[in-house]
C-alpha positions, 0 to 999 in steps of 0.5 A, spaced: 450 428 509 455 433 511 453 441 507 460 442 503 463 449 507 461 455 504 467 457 500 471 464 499 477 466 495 480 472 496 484 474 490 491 478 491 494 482 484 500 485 487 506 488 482 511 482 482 515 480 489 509 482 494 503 479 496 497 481 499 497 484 506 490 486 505 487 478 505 491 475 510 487 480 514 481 479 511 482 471 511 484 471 518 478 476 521 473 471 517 477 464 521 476 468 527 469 471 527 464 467 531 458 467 527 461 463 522 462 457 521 462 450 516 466 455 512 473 455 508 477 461 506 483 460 501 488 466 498 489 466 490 496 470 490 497 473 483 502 478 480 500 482 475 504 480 470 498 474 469 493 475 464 486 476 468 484 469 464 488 464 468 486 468 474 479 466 472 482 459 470 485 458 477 480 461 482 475 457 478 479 450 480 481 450 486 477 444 491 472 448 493 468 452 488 467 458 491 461 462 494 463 468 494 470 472 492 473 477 494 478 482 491 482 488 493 484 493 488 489 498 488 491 502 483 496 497 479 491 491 479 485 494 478 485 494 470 486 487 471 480 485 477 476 489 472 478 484 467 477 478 471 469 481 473 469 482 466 470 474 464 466 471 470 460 476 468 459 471 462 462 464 465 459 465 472 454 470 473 451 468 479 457 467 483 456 474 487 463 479 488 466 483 494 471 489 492 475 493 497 481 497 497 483 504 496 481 504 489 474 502 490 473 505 497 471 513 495 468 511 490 462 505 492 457 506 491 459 508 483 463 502 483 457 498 485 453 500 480 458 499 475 459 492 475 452 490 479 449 486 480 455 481 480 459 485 485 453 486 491 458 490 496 464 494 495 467 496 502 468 503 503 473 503 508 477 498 513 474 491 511 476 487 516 470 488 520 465 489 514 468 482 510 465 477 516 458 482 516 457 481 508 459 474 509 454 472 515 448 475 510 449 471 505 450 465 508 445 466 513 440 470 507 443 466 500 441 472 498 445 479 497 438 483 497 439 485 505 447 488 504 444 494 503 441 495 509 449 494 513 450 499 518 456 503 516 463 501 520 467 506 522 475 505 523 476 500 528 480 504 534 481 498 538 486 495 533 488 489 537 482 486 536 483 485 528 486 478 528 494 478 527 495 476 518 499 471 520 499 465 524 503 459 525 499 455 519 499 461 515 506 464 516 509 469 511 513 467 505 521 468 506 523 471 499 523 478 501 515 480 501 513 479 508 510 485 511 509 487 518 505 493 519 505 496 526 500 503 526 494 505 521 494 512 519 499 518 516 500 523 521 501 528 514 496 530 509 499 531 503 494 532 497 496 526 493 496 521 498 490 517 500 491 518 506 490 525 506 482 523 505 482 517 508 482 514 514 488 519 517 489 519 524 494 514 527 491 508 531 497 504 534 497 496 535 499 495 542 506 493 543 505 486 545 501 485 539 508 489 535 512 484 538 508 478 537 507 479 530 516 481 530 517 474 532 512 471 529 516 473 523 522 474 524 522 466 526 520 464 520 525 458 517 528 460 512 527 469 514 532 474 511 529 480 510 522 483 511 519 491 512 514 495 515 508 499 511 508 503 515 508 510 513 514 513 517 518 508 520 520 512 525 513 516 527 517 518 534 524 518 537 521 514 542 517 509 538 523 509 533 526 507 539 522 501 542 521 498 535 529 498 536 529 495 542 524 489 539 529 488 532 535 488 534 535 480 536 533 478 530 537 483 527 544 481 531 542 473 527 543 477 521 535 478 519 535 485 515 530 490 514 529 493 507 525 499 504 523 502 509 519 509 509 522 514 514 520 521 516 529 523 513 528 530 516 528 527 524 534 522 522 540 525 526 546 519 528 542 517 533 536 515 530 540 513 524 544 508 529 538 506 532 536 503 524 542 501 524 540 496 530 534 495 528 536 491 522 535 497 517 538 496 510 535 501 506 530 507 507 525 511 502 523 518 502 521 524 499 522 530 497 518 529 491 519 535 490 522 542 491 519 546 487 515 552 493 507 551 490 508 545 488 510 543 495 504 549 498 499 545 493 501 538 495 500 541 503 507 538 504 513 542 509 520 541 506 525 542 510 531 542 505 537 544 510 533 537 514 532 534 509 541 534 507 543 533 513 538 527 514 541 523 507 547 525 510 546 522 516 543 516 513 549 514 509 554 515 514 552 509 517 552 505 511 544 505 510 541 505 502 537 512 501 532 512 495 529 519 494 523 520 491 519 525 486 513 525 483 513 529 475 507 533 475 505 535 481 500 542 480 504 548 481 511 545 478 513 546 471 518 542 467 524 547 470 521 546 477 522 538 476 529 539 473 531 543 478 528 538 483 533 532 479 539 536 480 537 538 487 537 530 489 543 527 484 548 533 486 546 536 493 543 530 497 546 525 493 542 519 497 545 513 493 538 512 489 533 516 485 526 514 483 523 519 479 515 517 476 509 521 474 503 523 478 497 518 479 490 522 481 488 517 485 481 516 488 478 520 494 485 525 493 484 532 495 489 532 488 482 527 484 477 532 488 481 539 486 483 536 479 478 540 475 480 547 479 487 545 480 488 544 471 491 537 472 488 532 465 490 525 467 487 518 465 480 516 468 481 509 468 486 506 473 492 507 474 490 515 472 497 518 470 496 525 470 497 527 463 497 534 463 498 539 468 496 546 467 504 549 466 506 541 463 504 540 457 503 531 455 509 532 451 514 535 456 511 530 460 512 525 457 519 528 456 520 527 463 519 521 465 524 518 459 530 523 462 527 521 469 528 514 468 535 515 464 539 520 470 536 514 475 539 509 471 546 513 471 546 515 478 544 509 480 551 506 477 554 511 478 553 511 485 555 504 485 562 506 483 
């Protein structure tokens, strides 16, 4: 009699019109890992607008039941997940659980301790390596005692050996949520980021594999538009360039980029013609503020003369910029804020404007600092800040509603 395969469901909550990068990785590193075997990976893609019982519902009806389930957690699911352990604790509570994802990983061992002894690993750094470990254990062992004694995995540096997420019998979808992701890592360190205390450094796929994975997606029947998660589009003039010279194709066939992240500051007509070519429709960027302490604080350079000219740049060849800023920054007060609003709307004028408060994520300089610095916010996720030490929770709240009211009314205005 043939043993049924070991069964693992990795399980992606992501906000409404996206998927989960982060488990087609992980799916496709546990496929191509060589000690396992007799063993079916599936991905359970949800949005949070479902409830935690359906989840739980669906995870529990697929073909095979599974072994183990992994999932990613970020700030916006994470009140979910949480939900969804919290049912499977009572409606199967031998089924062992996986977490990773920024929202767990500087946390671990806390994590861990909260929700074992169902959940018998939580990753604290990249998980495409750590996954198969963790699953080689326990279909070796059947038992999750040993993961304790798992070496440490440092960031992978060679990162063409993390398999490609998609693959011709697991293409992405087509409705505008595909990503691409070409680089990790931030060349910046801004205090409210993950990036700031994660893994930071810069570690590139190599070119063969970027265009690889273009093609792979860009060739997807049905493909309109797809975008990158990397954290500047156009880290160098020279990589802006190559990126460029590998899109223009597909963009000359009508597949377009959309929301892409860009360093606005670097963009001149050159580099915005080079977008343009690449299929570039629209762009996101700071400053998320102007206020000088907060911008201290935040360990963010701003150069607003740049920054103008960038926009303008920008425009000029009929690309969308969406400006963003963060209400609640330490160092900033309400006038600050307002101040940051007009300088947008007025001076910039970039088309777009997204105003939100502050979230005090896990392993930020901002979350390590946030007693010292007199920032109150939510302990639970997705830890908006509540106060500040020159904003009250009033204000503050103040704020969000104007915020939220003057980018609806630039928005249709600019549409005009």
């Amino acid at each position: 009699m043939t043993k049924s395969p070991y069964a693992i469901a990795l399980v992606g909550i992501s906000q409404p019109g996206y998927q989960c990068l982060a488990n087609a990785y992980l799916r496709e590193s546990l496929r191509g890992d060589e000690r396992l075997s007799n063993m079916a990976v599936g991905n359970l893609e949800f949005d949070t607008t479902v409830s935690a019982w359906w989840i739980v519902y669906d995870l529990l009806s697929q073909e095979y039941e599974p072994d183990l389930v992994g999932f990613s957690v970020y700030c916006w699911n994470a009140q979910t997940v949480y939900e969804a352990l919290r049912i499977l604790r009572k409606v199967r509570p031998d089924l062992p659980i996986i977490l990773g994802g920024p929202e767990v990983g500087p946390n671990a061992n806390e994590i861990r301790d909260r929700f074992a002894p169902q959940v018998v690993y939580v990753a604290a750094s990249e998980g495409e390596r750590v996954i198969c470990d963790v699953v080689e254990v326990l279909m070796r062992d059947g038992s999750s005692h040993k993961l304790a004694y798992l070496p440490t995995r440092d960031a992978i540096s060679e990162m063409d050996m993390i398999p490609s997420p998609y693959t011709e019998n697991h293409r992405p979808s087509v409705d505008g949520s595909a990503y691409i992701e070409t680089y990790r890592g931030c060349p910046h360190r801004c205090s409210y980021c993950y990036e700031s205390k994660g893994i930071a450094q810069v570690r590139s796929f190599s070119w063969g594999r970027i265009a690889a994975d273009i093609d792979l997606v860009a060739s997807t029947p049905g493909m309109q538009s797809f975008t990158f998660v990397d954290s500047a589009f156009n880290l160098t003039k020279g990589r802006l360039q190559k990126l460029s010279d590998i899109l223009a194709p597909y963009a000359a066939q009508g597949i377009r980029l959309h929301t892409i992240e860009v360093d606005i500051e670097s963009i001149d007509d050159e580099q915005a013609a080079l977008l343009v070519r690449a299929g570039v429709i629209s762009v996101e960027t700071g400053p998320q503020t102007t206020g000088a302490r907060a911008l201290e604080l935040s360990q963010r350079n701003f150069n607003r003369n740049a920054y103008l000219e960038g926009i303008k740049a920008c425009r000029r060849a009929g690309i969308t910029v969406i400006a963003d800023l963060i209400l609640g920054l330490p160092g900033d007060n309400v006038e600050f804020c307002l101040e940051s609003m007009r300088f947008v709307v007025q001076d910039a004028d970039p088309g777009v404007l997204q105003a939100s408060s502050l979230h005090v994520l896990p392993g930020t300089l901002l979350w390590d600092k946030a007693d010292e610095l007199g920032l109150q916010y939510d302990s639970e996720p997705p830890h908006t800040v509540m106060q500040t030490a020159d904003i009250s929770f009033k204000e503050l709240r103040e704020l969000e509603v104007f915020g939220v009211a003057l980018s609806a009314l630039y928005r249709t205005n600019s549409a005009q």
